[in-house]
PyMOL Python script that loads the backbone (N, CA, C, O; Angstrom):
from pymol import cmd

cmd.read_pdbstr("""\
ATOM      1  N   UNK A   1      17.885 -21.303  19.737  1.00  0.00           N
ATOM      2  CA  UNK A   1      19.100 -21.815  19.143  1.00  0.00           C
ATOM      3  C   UNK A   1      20.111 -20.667  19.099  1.00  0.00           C
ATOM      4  O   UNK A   1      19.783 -19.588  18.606  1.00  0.00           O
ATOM      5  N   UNK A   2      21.154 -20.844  19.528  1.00  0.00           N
ATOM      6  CA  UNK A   2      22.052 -19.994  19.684  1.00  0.00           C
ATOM      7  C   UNK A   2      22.827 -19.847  18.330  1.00  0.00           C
ATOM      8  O   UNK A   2      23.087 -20.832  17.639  1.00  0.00           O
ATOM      9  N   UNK A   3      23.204 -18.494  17.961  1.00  0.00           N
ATOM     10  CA  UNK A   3      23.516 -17.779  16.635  1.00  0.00           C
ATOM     11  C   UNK A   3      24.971 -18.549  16.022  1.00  0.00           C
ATOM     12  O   UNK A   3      25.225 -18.921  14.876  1.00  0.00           O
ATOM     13  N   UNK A   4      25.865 -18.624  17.386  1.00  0.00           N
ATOM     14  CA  UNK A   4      26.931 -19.194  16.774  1.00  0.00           C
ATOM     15  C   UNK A   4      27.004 -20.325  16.646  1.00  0.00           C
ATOM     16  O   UNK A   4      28.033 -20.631  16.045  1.00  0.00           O
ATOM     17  N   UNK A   5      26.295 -21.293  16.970  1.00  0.00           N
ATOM     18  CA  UNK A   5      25.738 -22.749  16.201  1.00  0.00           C
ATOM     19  C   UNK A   5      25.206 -22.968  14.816  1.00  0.00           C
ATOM     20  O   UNK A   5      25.434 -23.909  14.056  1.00  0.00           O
ATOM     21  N   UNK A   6      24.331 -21.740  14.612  1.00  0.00           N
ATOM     22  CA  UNK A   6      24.341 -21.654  13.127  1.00  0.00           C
ATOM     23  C   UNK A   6      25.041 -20.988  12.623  1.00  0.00           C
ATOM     24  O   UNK A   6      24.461 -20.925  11.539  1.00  0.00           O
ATOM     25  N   UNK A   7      26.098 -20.236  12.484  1.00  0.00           N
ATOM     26  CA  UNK A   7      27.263 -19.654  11.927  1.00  0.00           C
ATOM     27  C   UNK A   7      28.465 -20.854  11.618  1.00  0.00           C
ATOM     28  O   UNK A   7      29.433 -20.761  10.864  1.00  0.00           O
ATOM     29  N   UNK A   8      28.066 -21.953  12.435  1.00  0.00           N
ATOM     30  CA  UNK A   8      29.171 -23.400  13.059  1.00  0.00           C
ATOM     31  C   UNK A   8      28.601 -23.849  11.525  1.00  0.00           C
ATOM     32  O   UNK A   8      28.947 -23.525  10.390  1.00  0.00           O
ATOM     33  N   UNK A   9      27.845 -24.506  11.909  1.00  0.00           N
ATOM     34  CA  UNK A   9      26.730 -25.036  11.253  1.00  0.00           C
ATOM     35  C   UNK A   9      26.622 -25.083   8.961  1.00  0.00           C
ATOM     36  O   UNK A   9      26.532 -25.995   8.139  1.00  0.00           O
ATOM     37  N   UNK A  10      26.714 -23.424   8.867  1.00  0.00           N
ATOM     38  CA  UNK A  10      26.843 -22.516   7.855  1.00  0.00           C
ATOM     39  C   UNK A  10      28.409 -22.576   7.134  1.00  0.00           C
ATOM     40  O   UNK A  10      28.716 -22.916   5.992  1.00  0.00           O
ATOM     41  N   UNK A  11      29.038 -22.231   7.972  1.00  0.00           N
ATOM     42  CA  UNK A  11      30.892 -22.470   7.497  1.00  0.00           C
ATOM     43  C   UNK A  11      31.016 -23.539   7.555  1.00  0.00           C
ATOM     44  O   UNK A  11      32.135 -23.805   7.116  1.00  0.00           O
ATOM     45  N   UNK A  12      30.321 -24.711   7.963  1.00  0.00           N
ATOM     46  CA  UNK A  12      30.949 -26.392   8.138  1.00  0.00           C
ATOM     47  C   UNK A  12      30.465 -27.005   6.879  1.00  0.00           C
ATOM     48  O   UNK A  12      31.061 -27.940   6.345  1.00  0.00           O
ATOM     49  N   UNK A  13      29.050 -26.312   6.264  1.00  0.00           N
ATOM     50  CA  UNK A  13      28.009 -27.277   5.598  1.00  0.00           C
ATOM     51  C   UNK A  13      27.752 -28.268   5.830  1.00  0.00           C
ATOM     52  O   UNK A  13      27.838 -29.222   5.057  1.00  0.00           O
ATOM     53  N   UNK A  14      27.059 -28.305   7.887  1.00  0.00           N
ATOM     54  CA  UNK A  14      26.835 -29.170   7.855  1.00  0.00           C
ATOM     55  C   UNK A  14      25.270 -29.624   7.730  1.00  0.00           C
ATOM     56  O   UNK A  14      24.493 -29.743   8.677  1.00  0.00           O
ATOM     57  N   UNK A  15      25.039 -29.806   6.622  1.00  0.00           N
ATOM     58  CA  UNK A  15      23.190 -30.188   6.728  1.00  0.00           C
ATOM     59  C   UNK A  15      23.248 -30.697   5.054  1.00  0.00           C
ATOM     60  O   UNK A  15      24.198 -30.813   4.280  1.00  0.00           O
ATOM     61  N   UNK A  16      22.157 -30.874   4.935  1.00  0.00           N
ATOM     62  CA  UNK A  16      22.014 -31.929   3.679  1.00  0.00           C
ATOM     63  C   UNK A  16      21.871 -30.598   2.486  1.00  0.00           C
ATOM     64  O   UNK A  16      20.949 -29.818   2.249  1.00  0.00           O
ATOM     65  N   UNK A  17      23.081 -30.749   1.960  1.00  0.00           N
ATOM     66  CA  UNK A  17      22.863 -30.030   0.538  1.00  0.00           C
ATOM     67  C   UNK A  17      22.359 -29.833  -0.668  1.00  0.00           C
ATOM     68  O   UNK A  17      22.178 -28.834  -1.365  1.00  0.00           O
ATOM     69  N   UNK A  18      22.058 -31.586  -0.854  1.00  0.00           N
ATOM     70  CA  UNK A  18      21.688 -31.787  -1.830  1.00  0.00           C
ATOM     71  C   UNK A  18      20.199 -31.428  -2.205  1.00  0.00           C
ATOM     72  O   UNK A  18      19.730 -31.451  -3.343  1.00  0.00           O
ATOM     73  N   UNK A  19      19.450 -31.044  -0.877  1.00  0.00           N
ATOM     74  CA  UNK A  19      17.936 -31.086  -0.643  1.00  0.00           C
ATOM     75  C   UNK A  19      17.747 -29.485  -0.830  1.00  0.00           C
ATOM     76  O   UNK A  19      16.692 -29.168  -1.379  1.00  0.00           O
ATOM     77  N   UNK A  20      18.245 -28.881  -0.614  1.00  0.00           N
ATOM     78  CA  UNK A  20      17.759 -27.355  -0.388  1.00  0.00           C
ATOM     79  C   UNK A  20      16.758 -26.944  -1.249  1.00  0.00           C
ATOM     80  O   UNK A  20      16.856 -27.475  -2.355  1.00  0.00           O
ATOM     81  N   UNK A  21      15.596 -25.991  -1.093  1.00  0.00           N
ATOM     82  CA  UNK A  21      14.870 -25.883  -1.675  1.00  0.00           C
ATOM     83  C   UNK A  21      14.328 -24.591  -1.308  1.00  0.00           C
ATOM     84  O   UNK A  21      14.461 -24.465  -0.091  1.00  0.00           O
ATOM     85  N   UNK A  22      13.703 -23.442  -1.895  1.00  0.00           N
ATOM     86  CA  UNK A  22      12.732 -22.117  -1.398  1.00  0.00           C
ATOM     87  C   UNK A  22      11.779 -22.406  -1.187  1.00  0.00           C
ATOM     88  O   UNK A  22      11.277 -23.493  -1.472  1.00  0.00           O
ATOM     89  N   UNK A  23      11.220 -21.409  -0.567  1.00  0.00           N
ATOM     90  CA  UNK A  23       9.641 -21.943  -0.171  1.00  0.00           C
ATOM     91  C   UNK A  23       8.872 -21.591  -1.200  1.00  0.00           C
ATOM     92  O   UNK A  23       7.724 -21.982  -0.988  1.00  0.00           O
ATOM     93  N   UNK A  24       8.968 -21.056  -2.174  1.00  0.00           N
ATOM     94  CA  UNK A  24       8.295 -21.371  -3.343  1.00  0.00           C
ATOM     95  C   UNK A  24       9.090 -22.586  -4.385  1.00  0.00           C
ATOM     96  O   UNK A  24       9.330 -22.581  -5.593  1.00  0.00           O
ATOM     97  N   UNK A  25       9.280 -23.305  -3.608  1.00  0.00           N
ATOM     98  CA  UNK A  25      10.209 -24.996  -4.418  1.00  0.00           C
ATOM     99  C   UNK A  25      11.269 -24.376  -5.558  1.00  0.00           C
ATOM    100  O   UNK A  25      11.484 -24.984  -6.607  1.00  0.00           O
ATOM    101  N   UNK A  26      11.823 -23.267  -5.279  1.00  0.00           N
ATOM    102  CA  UNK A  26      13.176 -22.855  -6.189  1.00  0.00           C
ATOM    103  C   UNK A  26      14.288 -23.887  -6.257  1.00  0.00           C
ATOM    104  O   UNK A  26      14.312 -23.922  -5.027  1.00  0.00           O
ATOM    105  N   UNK A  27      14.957 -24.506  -6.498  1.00  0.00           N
ATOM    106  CA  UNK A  27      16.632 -25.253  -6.317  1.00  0.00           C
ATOM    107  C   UNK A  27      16.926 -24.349  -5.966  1.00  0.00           C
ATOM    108  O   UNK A  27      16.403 -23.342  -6.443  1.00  0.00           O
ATOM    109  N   UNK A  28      18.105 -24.221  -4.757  1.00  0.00           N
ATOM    110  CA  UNK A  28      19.263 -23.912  -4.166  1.00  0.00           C
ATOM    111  C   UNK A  28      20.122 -24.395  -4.043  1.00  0.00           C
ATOM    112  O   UNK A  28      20.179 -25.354  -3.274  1.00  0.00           O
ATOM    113  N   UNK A  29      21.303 -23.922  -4.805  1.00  0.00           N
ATOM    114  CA  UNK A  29      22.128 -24.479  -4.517  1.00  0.00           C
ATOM    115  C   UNK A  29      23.725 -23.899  -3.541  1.00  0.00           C
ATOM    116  O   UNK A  29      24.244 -22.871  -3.974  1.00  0.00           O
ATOM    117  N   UNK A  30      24.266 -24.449  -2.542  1.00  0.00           N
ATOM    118  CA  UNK A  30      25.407 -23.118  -2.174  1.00  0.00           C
ATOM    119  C   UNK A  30      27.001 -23.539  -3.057  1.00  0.00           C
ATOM    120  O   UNK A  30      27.719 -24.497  -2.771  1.00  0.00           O
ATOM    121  N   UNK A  31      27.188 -22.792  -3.868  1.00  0.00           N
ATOM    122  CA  UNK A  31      28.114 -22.429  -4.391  1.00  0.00           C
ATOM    123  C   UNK A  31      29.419 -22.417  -3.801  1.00  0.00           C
ATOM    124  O   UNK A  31      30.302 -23.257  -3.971  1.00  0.00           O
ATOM    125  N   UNK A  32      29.467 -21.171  -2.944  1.00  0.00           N
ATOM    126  CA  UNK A  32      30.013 -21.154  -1.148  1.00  0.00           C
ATOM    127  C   UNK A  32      29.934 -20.102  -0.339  1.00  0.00           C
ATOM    128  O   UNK A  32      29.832 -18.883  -0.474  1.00  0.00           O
ATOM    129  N   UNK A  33      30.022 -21.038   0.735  1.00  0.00           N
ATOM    130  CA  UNK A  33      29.204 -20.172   2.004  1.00  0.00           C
ATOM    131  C   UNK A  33      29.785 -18.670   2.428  1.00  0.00           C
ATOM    132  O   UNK A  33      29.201 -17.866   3.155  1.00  0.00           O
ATOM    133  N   UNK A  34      30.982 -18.506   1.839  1.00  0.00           N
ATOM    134  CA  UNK A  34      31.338 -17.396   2.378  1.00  0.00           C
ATOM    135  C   UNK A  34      32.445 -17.102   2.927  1.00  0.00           C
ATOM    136  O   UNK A  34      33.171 -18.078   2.737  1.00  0.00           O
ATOM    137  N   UNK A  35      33.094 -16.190   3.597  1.00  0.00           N
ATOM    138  CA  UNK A  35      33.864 -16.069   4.667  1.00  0.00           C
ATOM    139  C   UNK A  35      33.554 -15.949   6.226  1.00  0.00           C
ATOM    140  O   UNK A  35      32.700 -15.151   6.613  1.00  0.00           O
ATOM    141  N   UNK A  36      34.154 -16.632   6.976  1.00  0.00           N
ATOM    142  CA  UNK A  36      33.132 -15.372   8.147  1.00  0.00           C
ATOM    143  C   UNK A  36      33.741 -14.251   8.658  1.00  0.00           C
ATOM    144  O   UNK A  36      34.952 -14.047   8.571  1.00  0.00           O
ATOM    145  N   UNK A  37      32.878 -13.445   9.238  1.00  0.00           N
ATOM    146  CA  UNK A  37      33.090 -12.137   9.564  1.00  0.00           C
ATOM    147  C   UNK A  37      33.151 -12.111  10.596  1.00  0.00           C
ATOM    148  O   UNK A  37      31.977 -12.206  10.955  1.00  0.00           O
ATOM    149  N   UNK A  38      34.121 -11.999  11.969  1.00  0.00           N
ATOM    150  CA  UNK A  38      34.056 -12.162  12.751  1.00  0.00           C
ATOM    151  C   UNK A  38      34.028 -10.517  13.449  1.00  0.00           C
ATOM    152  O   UNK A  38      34.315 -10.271  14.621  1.00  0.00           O
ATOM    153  N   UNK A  39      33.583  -9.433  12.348  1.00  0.00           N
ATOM    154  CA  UNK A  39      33.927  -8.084  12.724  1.00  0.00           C
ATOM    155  C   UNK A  39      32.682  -7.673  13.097  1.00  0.00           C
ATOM    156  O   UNK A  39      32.028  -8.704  13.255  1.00  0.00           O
ATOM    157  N   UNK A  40      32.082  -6.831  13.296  1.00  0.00           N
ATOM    158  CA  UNK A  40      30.661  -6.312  12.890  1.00  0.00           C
ATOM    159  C   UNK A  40      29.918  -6.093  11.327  1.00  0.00           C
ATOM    160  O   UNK A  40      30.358  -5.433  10.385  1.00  0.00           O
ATOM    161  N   UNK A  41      28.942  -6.701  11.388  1.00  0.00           N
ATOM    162  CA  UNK A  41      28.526  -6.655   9.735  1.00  0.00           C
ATOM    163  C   UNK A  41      28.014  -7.856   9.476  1.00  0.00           C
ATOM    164  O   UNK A  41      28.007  -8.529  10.507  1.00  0.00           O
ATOM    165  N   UNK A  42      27.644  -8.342   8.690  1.00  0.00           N
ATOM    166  CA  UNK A  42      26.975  -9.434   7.981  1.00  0.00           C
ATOM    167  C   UNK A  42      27.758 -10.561   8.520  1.00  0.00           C
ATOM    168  O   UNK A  42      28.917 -10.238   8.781  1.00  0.00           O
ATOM    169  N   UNK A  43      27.460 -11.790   8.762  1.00  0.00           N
ATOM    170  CA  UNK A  43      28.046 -13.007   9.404  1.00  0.00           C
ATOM    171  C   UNK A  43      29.200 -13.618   8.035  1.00  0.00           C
ATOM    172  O   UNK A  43      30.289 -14.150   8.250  1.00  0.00           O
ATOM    173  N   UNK A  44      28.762 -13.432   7.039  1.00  0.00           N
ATOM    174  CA  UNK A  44      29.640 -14.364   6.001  1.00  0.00           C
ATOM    175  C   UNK A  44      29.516 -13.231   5.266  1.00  0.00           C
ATOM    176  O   UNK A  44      28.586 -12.426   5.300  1.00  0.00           O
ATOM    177  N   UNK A  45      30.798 -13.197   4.397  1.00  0.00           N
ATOM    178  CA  UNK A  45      31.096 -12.280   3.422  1.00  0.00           C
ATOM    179  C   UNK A  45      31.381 -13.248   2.281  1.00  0.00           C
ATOM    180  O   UNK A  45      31.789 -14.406   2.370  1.00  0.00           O
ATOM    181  N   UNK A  46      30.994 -12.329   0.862  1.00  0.00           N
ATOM    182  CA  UNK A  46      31.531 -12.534  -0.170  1.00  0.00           C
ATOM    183  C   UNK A  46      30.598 -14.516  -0.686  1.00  0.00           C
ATOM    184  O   UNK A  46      30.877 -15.115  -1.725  1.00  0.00           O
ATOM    185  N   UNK A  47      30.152 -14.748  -0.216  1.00  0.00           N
ATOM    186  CA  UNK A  47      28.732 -15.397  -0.531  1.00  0.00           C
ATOM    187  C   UNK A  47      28.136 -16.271  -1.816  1.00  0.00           C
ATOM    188  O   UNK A  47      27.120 -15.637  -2.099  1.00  0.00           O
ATOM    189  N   UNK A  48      28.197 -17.051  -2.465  1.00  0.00           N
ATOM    190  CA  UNK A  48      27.827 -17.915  -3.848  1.00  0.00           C
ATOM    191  C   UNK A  48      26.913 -18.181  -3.600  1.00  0.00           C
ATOM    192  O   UNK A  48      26.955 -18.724  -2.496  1.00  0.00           O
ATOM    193  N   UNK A  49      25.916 -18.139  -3.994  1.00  0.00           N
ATOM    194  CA  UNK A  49      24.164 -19.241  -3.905  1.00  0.00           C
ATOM    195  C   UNK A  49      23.662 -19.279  -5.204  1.00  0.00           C
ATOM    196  O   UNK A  49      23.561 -18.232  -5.844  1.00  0.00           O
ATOM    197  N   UNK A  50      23.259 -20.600  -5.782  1.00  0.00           N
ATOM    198  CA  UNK A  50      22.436 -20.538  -6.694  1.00  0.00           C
ATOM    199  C   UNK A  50      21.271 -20.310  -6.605  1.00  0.00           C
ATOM    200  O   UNK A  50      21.184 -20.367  -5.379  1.00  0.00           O
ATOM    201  N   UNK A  51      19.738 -19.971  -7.126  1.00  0.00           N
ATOM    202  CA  UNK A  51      18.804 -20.209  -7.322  1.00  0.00           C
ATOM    203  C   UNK A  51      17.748 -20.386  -7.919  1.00  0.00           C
ATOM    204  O   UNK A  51      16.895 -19.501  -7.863  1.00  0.00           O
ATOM    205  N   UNK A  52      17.594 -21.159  -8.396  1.00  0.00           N
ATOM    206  CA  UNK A  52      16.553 -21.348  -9.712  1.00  0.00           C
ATOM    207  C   UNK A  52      17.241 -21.190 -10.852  1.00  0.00           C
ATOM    208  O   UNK A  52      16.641 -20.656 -11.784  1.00  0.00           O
ATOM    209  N   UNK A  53      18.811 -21.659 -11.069  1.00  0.00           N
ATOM    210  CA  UNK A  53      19.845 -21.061 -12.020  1.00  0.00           C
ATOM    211  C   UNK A  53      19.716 -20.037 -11.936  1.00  0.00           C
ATOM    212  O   UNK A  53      19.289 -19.514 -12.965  1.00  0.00           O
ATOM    213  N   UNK A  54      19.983 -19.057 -10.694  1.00  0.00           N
ATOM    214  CA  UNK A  54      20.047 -17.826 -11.187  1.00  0.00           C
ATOM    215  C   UNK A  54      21.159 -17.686 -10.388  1.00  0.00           C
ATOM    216  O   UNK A  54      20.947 -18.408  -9.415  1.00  0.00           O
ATOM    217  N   UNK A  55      22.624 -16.953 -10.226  1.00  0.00           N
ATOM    218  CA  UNK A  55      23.370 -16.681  -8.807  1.00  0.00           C
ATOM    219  C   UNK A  55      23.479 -15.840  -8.735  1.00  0.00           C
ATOM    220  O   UNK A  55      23.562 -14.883  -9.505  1.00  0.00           O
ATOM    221  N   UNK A  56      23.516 -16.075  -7.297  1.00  0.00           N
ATOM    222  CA  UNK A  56      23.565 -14.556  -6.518  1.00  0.00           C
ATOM    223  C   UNK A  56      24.930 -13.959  -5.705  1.00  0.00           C
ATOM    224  O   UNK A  56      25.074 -14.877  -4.898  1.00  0.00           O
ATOM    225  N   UNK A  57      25.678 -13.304  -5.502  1.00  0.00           N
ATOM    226  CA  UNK A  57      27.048 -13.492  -4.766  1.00  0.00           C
ATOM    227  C   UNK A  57      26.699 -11.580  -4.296  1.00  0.00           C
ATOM    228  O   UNK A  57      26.359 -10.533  -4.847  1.00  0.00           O
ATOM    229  N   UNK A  58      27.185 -12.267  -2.515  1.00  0.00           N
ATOM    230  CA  UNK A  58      26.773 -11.322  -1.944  1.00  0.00           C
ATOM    231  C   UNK A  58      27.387 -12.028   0.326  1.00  0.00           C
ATOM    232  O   UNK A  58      27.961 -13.003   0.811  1.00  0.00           O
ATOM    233  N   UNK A  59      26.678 -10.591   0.909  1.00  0.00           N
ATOM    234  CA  UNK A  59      26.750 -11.234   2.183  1.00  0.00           C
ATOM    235  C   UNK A  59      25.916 -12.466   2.559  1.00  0.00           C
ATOM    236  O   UNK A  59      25.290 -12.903   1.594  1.00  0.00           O
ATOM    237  N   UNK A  60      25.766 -13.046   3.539  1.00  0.00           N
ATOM    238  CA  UNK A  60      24.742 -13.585   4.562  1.00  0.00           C
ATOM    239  C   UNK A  60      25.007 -13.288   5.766  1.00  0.00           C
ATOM    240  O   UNK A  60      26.095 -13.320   6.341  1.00  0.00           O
ATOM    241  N   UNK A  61      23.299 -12.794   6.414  1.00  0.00           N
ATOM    242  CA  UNK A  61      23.445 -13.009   7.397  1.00  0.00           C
ATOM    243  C   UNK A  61      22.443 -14.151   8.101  1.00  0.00           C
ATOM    244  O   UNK A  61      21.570 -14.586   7.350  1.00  0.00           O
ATOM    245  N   UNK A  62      22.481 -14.782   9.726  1.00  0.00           N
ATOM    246  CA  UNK A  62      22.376 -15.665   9.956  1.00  0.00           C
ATOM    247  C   UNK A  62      21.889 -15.200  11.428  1.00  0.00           C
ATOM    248  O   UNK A  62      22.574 -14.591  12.250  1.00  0.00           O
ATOM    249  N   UNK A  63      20.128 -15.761  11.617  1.00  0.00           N
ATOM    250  CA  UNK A  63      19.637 -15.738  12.935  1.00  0.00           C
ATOM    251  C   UNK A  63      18.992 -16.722  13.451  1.00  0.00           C
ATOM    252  O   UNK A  63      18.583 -16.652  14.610  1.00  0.00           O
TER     253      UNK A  63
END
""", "prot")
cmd.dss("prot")
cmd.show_as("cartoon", "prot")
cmd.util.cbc("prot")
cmd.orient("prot")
């Protein structure tokens, strides 16, 4: 699967949100996805995720 399909994919939200889950069954939730980075460096900047009520705000990156 090619990287910038999921970068497409990631900035669009396109996939079911409401479902997200960790693999230890945490809630996830995305807050928001980010910016993208179209520079060198992390794919999305500046980053919202919930998890397990906990948030996190930060990069993502995406492979």
């Amino acid at each position: 699967m090619k990287e910038d399909f999921l970068h497409y994919v990631w900035k669009y939200q396109l996939f079911e949100k409401e479902r997200l889950y960790s693999i230890e069954n945490e809630v996830i939730h995305i807050l928001k996805p980010g910016m993208h980075n179209r520079n060198t460096g992390p794919d999305f900047l500046n980053a919202k995720i919930e998890i397990n009520h906990q948030i996190w705000v930060g990069n993502v990156e995406i492979h």
